[in-house]
N, C-alpha and C positions, 0 to 999 in steps of 0.2 A: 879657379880650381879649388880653393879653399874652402868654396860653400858646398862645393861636388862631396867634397871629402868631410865635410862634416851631414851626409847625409842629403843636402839639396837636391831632387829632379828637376830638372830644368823642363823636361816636359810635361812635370805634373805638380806646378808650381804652389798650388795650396796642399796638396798634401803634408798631411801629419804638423799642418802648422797652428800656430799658438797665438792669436793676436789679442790686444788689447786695444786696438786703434779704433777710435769711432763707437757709436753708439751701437746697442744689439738691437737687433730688426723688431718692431716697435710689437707686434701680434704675437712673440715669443711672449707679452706678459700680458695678453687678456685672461680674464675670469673665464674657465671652463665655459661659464654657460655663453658667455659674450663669442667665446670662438664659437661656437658649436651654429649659433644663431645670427652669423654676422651673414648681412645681406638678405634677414628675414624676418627683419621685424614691420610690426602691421600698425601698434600704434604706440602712442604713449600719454602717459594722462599725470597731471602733477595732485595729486589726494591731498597735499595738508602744503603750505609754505615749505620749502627745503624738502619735500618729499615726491617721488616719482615716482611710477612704474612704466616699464615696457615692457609688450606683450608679444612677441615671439605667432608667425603662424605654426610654427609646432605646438603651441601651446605653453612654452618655458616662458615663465617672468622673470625679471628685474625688476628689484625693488633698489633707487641709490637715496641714498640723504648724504644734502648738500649742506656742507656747512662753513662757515664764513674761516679764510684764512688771512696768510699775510706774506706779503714779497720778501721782508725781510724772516727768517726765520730763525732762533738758536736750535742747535741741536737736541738738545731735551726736549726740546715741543716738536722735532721731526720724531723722535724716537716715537714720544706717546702719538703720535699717529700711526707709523708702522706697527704700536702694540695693540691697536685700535682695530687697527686692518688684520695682524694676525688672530687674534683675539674672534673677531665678528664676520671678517671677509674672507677668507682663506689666503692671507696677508697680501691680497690685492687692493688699493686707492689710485686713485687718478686723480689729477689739478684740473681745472680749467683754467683757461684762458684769461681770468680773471681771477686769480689766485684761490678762487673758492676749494675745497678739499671734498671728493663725493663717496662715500664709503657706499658698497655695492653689495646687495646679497640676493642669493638665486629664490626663497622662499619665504614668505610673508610671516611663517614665524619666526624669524630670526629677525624682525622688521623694528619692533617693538622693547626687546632686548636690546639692541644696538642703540633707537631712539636715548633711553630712558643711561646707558650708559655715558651717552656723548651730555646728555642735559646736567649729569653729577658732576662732570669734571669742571671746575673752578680755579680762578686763580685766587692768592691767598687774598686779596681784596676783594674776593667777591663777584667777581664779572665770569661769564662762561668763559670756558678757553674755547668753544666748537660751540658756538649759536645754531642752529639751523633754520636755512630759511633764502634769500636769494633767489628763488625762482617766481616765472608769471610775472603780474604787475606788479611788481614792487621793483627795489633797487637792490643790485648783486655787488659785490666786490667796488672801490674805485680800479681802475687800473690806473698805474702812474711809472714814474721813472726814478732818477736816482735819488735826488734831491742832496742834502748838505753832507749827508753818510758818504757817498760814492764819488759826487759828481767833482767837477769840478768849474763846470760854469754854471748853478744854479742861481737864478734870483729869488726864492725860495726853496723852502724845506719840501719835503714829498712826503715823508714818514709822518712827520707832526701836521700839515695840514690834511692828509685824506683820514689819518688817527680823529682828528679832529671835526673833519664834516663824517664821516661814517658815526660818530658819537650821536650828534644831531637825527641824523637819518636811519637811525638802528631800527626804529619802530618800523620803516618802511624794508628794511632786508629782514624780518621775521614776519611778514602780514603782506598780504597782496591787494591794497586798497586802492592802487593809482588805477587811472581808464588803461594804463597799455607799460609796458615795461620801459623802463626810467634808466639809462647808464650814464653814469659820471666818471668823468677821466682826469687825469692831473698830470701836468706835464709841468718840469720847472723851469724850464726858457724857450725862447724861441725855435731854438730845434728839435724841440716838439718828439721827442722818442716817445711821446703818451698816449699817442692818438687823440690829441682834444678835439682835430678840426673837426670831427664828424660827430659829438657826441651829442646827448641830448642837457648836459652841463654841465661847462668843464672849467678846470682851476689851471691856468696858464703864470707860471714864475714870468715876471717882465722885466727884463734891464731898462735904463733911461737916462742914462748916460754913460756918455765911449770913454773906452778903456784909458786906464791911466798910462802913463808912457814911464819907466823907470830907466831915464836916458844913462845912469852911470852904468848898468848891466848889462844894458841891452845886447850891443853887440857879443857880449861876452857869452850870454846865453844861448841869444836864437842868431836862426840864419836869416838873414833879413831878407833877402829875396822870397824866402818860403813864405815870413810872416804877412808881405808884402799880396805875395799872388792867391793867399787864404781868403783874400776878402772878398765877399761878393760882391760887393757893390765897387769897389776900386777907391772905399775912402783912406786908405796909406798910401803912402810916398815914403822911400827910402831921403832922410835929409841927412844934415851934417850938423851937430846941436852943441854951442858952448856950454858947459857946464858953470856951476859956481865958480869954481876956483880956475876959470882960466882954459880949462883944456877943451879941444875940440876930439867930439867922438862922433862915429857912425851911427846914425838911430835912425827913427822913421817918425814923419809928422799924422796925423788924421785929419781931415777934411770931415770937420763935425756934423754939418745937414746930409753928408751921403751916410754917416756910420746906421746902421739897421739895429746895433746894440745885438748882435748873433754869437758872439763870443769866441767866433772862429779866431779870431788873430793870438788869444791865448791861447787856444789850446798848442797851437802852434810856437809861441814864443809867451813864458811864464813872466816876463817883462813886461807884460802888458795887463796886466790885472782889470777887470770888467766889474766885480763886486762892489758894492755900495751899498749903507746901511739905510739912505735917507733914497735915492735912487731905483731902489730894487722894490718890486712887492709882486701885486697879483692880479692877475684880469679873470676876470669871469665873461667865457662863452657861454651860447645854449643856441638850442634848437639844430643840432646837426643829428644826421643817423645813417648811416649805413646801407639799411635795408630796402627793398624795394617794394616794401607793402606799401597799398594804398596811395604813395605818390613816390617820389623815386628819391634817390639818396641827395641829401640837403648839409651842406658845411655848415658847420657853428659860426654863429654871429658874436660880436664883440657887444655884452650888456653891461657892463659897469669897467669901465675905463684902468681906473687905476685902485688898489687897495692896500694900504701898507700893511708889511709884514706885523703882525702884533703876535708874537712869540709867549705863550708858547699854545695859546688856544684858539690863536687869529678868530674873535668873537664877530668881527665886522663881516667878514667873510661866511662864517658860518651859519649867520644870523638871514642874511642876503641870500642865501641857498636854501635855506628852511623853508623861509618865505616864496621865495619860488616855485618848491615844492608843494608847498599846502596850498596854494593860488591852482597850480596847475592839477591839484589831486581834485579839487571842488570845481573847476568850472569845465574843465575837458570831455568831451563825449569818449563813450568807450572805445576801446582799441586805437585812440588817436595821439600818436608819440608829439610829446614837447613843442616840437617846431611847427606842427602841421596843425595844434591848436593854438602859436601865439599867430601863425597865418590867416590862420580862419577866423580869429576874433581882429585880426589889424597890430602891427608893430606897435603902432602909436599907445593903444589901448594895454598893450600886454605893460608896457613899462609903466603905465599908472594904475593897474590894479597889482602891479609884483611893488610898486611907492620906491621905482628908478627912476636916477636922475637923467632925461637923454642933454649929452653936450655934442658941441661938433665931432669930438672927437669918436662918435660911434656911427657918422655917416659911410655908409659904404659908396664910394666912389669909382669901383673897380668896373670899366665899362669893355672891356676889350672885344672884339667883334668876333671870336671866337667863342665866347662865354654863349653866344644865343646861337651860334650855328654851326659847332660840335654835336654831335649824339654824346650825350656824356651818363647815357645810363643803360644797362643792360633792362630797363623797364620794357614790358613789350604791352603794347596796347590795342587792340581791333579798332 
């Protein structure tokens, strides 16, 4: 009765109501012109690296320029975008999906003003804050996860190493020289919140050896049954473990050949610590994609086994990706992504002109009988 009497109808339950819950309906913040033409447009053409238009059959264009952001962001660098977007868009920007930043305008001369403002702004070292460029055949954004800012089970960084291959690869997100577009993804362990398995080369953090066991805590922290039933593979057992000094405590042992190095049992129980300075580093994927041109979506392979973390510009890694890169920008036919040219030239061959080392440990062994006799791709074929 107290809602009745503070004005509540029970029968007309949103009225005069005030919420804050949840997000606002997403088409409440298109650009005029974007509402006006949604569901009409006829084509689109990319004119310069980082530049597009879409043409409207009414006749209205879009013109966006794309330009390079960052997962991480301070608030001063969100502001000067919003002032960017009030300033030149009618304070409308959009993100993609890969942290790129697309500032939007309805008329070709507002195209050129905006270009020539985004090219001025610099940081005090000299580098653009807003490159443009990302679209077509070159490479856009890495996408990646938390890395040693957020996470809590990484085996590398996220920030300093896509900072640091996106450095290497800049020439290639301002120019569209590759046969077909190129994404790289970075994920820092094996639970993989970065999408590497599909990409066309990805930077995977690798644990490589199971967690440490900190038996004086243990019990005192986590619940051991929890930390117990977190594991995939069932390498814990709850045991009973003398300590130094005599006392018997509850803890849990591993069964080191089942451990996967996943980091579930931490997150579950902080007693069980996964990091390593000499243990942890990086694997490099390639050849996966997503798409269903030309041949159908293909997982990234494992091409260089193990790489240590070298903090703070990991050269070895970067170096190994470059290469990669310029192998695959010179020998590839057009429109043919990553994997579908180291196919067509032979695995064997891709890893002696990319100057990899193959060891056993990059044999794919995974034979399961469902792998060849699933439909596992929306490809359609006559």
């Amino acid at each position: 009765m107290a809602f009745v009497s503070s004005g509540y109808n029970p029968d007309k339950p949103m009225e005069n109501r005030i919420t804050d819950i949840g997000p606002r309906k997403y088409d409440e913040f298109y650009p005029e012109v974007i509402a006006k033409n949604k569901g009409k447009w006829l084509y689109h053409e990319i004119l310069d690296p980082g530049v597009l238009v879409h043409v409207s059959e009414t006749g209205d264009e879009v013109y966006t320029v794309r330009v390079g952001g960052a997962r991480l962001m301070s608030v001063t660098h969100i502001r000067e975008i919003c002032e960017i977007a009030d300033k030149h868009c009618g304070g409308h920007v959009r993100f993609t999906t890969r942290n790129n930043i697309e500032f939007m305008v309805d008329n070709k001369e507002k195209l050129e003003p905006l270009k020539n403002d985004l090219k001025n702004r610099k940081f005090n070292g000299g580098s653009l804050k807003f490159p443009i460029g990302g679209t077509g055949a070159g490479i856009t954004n890495i996408i990646h996860t938390q890395g040693w800012i957020h996470c809590h089970t990484p085996a590398t960084d996220a920030s300093g190493t896509v900072k640091a291959a996106m450095d290497v690869l800049y020439d290639d997100f301002t120019s569209m020289r590759l046969p077909a577009h190129l994404r790289v993804s970075m994920a820092c362990c094996l639970n993989m919140c970065g999408a590497v398995h599909c990409s066309d080369i990805a930077i995977l953090g690798y644990h490589r050896k199971p967690p440490m066991l900190d038996h004086e805590y243990l019990d005192k922290m986590c619940e051991i049954p929890l930390a117990v039933s977190a594991c995939p593979t069932a390498a814990i057992k709850p045991a009973k473990v003398k300590l130094a000094n005599g006392k018997e405590v509850k803890s849990v042992v591993i069964k080191n050949e089942r451990c996967m190095f996943c980091g579930n049992c931490y997150t579950m129980c902080p007693s069980m610590p996964l990091a390593d300075d000499v243990g942890d580093g990086i694997v490099l994927m390639a050849g996966g994609k997503v798409s269903n041109r030309i041949s159908a979506p293909k997982f990234s392979k494992v091409v260089v086994a193990f790489i240590p973390n070298e903090m703070p510009r990991w050269p070895t890694m970067t170096d190994t990706i470059k290469r990669m890169v310029d192998v695959y920008a010179k020998g590839a036919n057009k429109y043919e992504r990553f994997g579908e040219w180291a196919e067509r030239i032979g695995w064997e061959r891709f890893f002696d002109i990319c100057e990899l080392d193959f060891t056993h440990h990059l044999i794919d062994d995974f034979r399961d009988p469902a792998y060849y006799t699933w439909r596992q791709t929306s490809q359609f074929k006559f």
